[in-house]
C-alpha positions in Angstrom: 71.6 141.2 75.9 69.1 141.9 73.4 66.9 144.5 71.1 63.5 144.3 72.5 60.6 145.5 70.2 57.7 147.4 72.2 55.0 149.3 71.9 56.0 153.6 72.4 54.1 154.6 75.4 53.5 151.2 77.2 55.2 150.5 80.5 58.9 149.7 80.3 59.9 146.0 81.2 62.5 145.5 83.2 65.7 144.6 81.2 64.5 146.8 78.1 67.3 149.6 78.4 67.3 152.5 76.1 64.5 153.1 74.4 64.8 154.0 70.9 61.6 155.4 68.7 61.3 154.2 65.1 59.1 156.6 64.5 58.5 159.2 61.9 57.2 161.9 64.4 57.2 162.4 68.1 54.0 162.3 70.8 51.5 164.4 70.1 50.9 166.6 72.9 53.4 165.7 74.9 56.4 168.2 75.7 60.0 166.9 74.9 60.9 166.6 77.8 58.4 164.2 79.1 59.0 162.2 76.8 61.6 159.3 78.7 59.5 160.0 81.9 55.9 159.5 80.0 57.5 155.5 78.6 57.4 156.9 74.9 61.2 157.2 74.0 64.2 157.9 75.3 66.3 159.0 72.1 64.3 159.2 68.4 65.9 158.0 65.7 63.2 158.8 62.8 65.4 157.5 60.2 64.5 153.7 60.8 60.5 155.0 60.5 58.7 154.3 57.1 58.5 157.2 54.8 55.3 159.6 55.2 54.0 157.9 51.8 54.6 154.8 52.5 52.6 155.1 55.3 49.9 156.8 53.6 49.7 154.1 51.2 49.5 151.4 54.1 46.8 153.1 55.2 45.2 153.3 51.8 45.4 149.0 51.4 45.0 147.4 55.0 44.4 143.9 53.1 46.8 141.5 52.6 48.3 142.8 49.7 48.5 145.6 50.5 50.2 144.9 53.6 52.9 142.4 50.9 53.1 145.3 49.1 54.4 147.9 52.0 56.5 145.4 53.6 58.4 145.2 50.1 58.6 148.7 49.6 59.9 149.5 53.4 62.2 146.5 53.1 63.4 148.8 50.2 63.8 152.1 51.7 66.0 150.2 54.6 68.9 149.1 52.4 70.5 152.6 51.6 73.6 152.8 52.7 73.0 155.3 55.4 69.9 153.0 56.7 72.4 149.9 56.1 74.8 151.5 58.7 72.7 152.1 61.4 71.0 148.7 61.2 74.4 147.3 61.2 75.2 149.6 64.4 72.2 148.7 66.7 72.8 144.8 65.2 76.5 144.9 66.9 74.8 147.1 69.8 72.8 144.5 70.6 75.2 141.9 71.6 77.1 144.1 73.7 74.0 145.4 75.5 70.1 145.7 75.8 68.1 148.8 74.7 64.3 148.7 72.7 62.8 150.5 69.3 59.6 150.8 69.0 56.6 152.7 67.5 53.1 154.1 68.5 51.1 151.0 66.8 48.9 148.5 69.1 49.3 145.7 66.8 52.8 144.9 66.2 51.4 142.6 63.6 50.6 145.1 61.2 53.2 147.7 62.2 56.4 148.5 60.8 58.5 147.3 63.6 57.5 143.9 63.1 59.3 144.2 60.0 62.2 145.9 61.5 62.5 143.2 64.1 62.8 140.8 61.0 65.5 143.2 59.2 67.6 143.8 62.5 67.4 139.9 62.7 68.5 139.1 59.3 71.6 141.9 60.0 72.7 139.4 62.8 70.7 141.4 66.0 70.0 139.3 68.8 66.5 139.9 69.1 64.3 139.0 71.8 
C-alpha cells in the first residue's frame, strides 16, 4: 500500500487506486464526466495544487533559483493548518491503502508534485 505520484492523463498502472488530482484546475476540454474514464482524475482535490501566483512566478524564473525559490514558497503555503490536515489524512490513508495524486506536468522534476511527494513523505506517507 502506497501513494503513487503520476502524471494526470497518462495510463493508469495497475495497483495505483484512486486517483487524486493536485491540481489547481481541471482538463481543458474535457467534460466532467470523462474525466476517471479519460485517465486524468478520479476525485480533485485543488487544495494540495500551488496557488495561481505561485505558479505564475514559476513560470516567470525556470532557473534554478527560481525553481529554490518556489519550492520554498509552496513548502510554505502547505503548512496551514487546513493543508496540514489533509496531508496528514492521505499520509495515514496511505498505509491502509493505495490510491495516486498527480498533476498535468511531463516532468515530474520540475513540477509541484515532486515536492509534494517529498512533503507527504516527511508527514510519514509511504510513498512509492
Amino acid at each position: 500500500m502506497a501513494i503513487h505520484v503520476v502524471q494526470l492523463g497518462s495510463p493508469r498502472q495497475d495497483n495505483e487506486g484512486l486517483r487524486i488530482g493536485t491540481v489547481r484546475r481541471p482538463p481543458r476540454g474535457v467534460r466532467k464526466e470523462e474525466y476517471a474514464a479519460r485517465d486524468f482524475y478520479d476525485t480533485w482535490l485543488p487544495q494540495l495544487a500551488p496557488s495561481a501566483p505561485l505558479v505564475a512566478m514559476a513560470k516567470k524564473r525556470q532557473d534554478a533559483a527560481g525553481w529554490k525559490r518556489f519550492e520554498r514558497r509552496y513548502r510554505q503555503e502547505l503548512r496551514t493548518p487546513d493543508t496540514v490536515h489533509l496531508l496528514e489524512l492521505l499520509a495515514a490513508l496511505s498505509r491502509a491503502t493505495d490510491f495516486s495524486i498527480g498533476c498535468y506536468c511531463e516532468d515530474e522534476s520540475r513540477c509541484h508534485r515532486s515536492i509534494l511527494r517529498k512533503v507527504l513523505a516527511e508527514h510519514g506517507a509511504l510513498v512509492e
